[in-house]
DRENRO-262082 format. One line per field, with one value per residue (C-alpha): x, y, z; residue number from 1; residue in one letter. Coordinates in steps of 0.05 Angstrom, whole numbers. Each point is the difference from the previous one (the first is absolute). Layout:
BEGIN
xx	[X,...]
yy	[Y,...]
zz	[Z,...]
resi	[NUM,...]
resn	[A,...]
This chain:
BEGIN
xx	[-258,-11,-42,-41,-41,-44,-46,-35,-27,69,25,51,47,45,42,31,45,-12,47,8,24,-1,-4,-50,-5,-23,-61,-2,-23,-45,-21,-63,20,-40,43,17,50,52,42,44,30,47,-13,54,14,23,41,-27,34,-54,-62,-28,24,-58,-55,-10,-36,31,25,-68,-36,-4,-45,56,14,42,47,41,42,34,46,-14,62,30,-32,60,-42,-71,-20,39,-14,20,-13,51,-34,39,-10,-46,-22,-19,-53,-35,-11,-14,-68,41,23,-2,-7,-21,-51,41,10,31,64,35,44,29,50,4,67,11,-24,51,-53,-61,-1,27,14,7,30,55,-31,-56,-39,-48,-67,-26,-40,26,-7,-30,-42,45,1,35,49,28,63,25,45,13,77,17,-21,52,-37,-69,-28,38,-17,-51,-41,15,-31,-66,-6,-32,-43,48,-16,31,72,26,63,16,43,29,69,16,-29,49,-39,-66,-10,60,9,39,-60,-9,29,20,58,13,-37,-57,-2,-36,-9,-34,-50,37,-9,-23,56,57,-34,35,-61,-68,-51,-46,-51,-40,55,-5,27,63,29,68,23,58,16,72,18,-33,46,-50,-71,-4,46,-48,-10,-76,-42,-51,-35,-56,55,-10,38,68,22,69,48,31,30,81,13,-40,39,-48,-62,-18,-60,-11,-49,3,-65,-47,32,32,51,34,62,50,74,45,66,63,22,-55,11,34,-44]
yy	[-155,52,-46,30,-50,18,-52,6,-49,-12,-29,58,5,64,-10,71,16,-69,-30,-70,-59,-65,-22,-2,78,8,-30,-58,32,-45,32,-22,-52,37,64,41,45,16,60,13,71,22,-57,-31,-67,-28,-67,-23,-26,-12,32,-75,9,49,-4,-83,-16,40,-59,-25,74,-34,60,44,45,68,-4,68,9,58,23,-63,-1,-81,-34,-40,-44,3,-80,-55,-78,-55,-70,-25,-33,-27,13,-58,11,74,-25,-39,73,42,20,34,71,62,69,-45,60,59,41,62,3,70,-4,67,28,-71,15,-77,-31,-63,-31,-27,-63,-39,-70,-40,-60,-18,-27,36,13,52,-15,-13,70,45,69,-31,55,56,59,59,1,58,7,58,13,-70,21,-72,-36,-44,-35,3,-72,-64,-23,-55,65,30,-49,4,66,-9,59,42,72,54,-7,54,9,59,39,-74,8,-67,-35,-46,-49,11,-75,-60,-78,-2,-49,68,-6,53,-4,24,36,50,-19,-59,-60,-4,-50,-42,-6,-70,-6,56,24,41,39,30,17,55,17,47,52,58,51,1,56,-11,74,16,-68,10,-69,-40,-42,-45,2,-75,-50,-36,26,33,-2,56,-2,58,46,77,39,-7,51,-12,56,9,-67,7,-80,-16,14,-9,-36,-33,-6,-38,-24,-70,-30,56,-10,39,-18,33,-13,48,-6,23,14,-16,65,30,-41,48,62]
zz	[1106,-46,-62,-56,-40,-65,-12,-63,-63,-13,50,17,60,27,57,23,47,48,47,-29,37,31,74,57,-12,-70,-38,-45,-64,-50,-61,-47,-46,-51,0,-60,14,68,13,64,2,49,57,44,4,72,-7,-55,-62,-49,-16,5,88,6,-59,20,-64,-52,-41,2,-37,-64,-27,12,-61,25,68,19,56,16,60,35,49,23,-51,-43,-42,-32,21,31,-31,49,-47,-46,-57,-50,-74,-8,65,-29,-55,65,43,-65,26,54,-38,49,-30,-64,-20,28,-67,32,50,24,52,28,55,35,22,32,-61,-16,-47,-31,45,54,2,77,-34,-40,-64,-17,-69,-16,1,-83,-24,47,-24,-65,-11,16,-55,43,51,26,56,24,51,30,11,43,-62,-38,-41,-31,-30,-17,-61,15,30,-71,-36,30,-20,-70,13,21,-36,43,38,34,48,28,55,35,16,14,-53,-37,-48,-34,-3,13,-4,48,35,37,70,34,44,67,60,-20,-80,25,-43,-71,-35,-36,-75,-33,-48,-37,-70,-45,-46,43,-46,28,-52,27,27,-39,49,41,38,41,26,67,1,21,19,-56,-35,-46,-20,-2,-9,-51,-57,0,-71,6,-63,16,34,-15,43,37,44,40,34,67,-9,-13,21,-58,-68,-53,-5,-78,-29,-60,-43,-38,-34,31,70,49,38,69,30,36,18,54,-11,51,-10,45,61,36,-20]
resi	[1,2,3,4,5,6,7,8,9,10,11,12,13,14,15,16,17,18,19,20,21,22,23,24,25,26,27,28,29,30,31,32,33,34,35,36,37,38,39,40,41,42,43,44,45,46,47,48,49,50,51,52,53,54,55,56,57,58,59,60,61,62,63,64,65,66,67,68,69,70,71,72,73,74,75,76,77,78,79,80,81,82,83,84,85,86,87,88,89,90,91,92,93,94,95,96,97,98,99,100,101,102,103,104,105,106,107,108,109,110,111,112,113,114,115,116,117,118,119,120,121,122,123,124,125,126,127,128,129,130,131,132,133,134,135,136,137,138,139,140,141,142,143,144,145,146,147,148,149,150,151,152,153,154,155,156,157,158,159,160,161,162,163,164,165,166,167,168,169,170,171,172,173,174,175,176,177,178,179,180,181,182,183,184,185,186,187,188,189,190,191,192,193,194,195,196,197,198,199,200,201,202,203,204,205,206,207,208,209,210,211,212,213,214,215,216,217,218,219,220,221,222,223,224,225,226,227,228,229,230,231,232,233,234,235,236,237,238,239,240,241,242,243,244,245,246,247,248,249,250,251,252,253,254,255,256,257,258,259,260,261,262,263,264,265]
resn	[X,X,X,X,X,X,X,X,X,X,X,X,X,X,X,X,X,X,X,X,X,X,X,X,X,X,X,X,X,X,X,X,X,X,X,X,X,X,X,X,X,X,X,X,X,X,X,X,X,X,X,X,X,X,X,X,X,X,X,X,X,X,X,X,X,X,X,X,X,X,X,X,X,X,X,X,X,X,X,X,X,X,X,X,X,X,X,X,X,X,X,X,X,X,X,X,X,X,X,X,X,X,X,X,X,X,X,X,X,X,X,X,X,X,X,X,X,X,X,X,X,X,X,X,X,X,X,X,X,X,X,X,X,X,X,X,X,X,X,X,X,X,X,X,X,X,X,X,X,X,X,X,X,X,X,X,X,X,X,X,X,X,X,X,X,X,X,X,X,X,X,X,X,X,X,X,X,X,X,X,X,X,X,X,X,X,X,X,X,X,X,X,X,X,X,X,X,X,X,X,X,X,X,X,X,X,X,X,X,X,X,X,X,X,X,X,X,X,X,X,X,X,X,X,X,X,X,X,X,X,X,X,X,X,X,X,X,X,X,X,X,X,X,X,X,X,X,X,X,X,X,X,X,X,X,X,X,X,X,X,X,X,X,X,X]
C-alpha cells in the first residue's frame, strides 16, 4: 500500500494514492484521536461502504476540524450509525457527536457517493451536534447523489458559512422532509429526521453557490432564513424555475420552486 503520512504540530494526515479496504488482506487503520486535519486523494476503496469500514475510529476524532476526500472509488457514505435512540433517548447520548469540531468538508469526484450517512436500522436519529461546527462545505462531482441533508442535519448547521454544489448530475434536493429515506437498491437508506419543520434558520450562511445542477428540483423544502447571506450564485440548473429571496424585519429568506412543466426536460 502506497500511504503518505505528514505528521506535524497539527495533527495533519495525507493519504495518497492507497489501496483501501477491509479483510484479512488490508490493515486496520487507527488514527490519533488528537488529529487536526485528514485528506485522502485519489485512493481506492475495496468493499467498503463507509469511510467509518476502514478508518475504525473516525467517529471518535473529536479534534477533527478539516476532512477532504477526493477520488476515493466504492465508498457510498461518509459514516454508518447502528443505534436508534429516540428523541428523548437523543438528549441521554448527547455527549456522543462525531465530526462535532470538523469545521471544513470538501468532497470531490466520489463517483459512488449515495450520501452523508448510512443507517443499519430502521428508525434511526442523528446523533445531537453533528456537524455543529461546520462553516464550509464543498461537493463536487458526487454524480450518484440524490439528495444532500434532511432537514434535522440542516438544523445543526448554525455555523454554516460556505455552501457550495457543484458539477452533480444526480442531485435532486438540497435538503427534504421527507424523514429522508432513500428508496431502492444502491441509494441506500437515509437518517431519518426527528420531526417535518417548515422554516430552517441558518444564521451564519453567508455564501451559497449552486452551479450544473441539472437535476435539482428544490433547494429545500423548508423554508431557510439566512440573515447574514451575501452572495447567491445559481445556474446550470433548468429544473429549478426561480429561486426568491426576500427580506422581512432584516431577514432573509430562501425558497425555490419547481415547476411541472419541466418534468419531462
Amino acid at each position: 500500500m502506497n500511504l503518505t503520512m505528514i505528521f506535524g504540530i497539527t495533527k495533519n494526515y495525507f493519504f495518497h494514492l492507497c489501496d483501501l479496504g477491509r479483510g484479512p488482506n488490508y490493515p486496520v487503520l487507527l488514527l490519533p484521536n488528537d488529529m487536526k486535519r485528514l485528506i485522502l486523494k485519489e485512493c481506492v476503496g475495496r468493499g467498503i461502504r463507509c469511510l467509518s469500514d476502514v478508518l475504525k475510529n473516525i467517529i471518535s476524532l473529536n479534534d477533527l476540524s478539516y476532512l477532504e476526500i477526493s477520488g476515493l472509488d466504492g465508498i457510498e457514505f461518509l459514516l454508518q450509525f447502528s443505534f436508534a435512540p429516540t428523541p428523548c433517548d437523543q438528549l441521554e447520548v448527547s455527549s456522543f457527536s462525531p465530526l462535532r469540531n470538523l469545521q471544513a468538508l470538501m468532497l470531490n469526484n466520489l463517483p459512488n457517493l449515495v450520501g452523508l450517512f448510512y443507517r443499519k436500522i430502521e428508525a434511526c436519529l442523528l446523533p445531537l451536534g453533528i456537524f455543529s461546527s461546520l462553516t464550509k462545505l464543498w461537493i463536487s462531482y458526487c454524480h450518484n447523489m440524490k439528495q444532500l441533508f434532511t432537514i434535522q442535519l440542516l438544523q445543526n448547521l448554525q455555523n454554516l458559512e460556505d455552501l457550495e454544489i457543484r458539477n452533480c448530475e444526480g442531485l435532486k434536493q438540497i435538503a427534504t422532509d421527507d424523514n429522508g429515506v432513500g428508496k431502492g437498491g444502491k441509494e441506500g437508506i437515509q437518517l431519518t429526521s426527528s420531526e417535518a419543520t417548515t422554516t430552517i434558520i441558518l444564521p451564519k450562511l453567508r455564501r451559497l453557490h449552486l452551479t450544473w445542477l441539472p437535476q435539482l428540483k428544490n433547494i429545500c423544502t423548508a423554508a431557510m432564513i439566512c440573515d447574514s447571506i451575501t452572495e447567491i450564485e445559481m445556474f446550470g440548473c433548468p429544473k429549478v424555475e426561480a429561486a426568491f429571496v426576500s427580506s422581512h424585519h432584516q431577514r432573509t429568506t430562501i425558497c425555490s420552486q419547481y415547476s411541472s412543466q419541466n418534468q419531462g426536460r
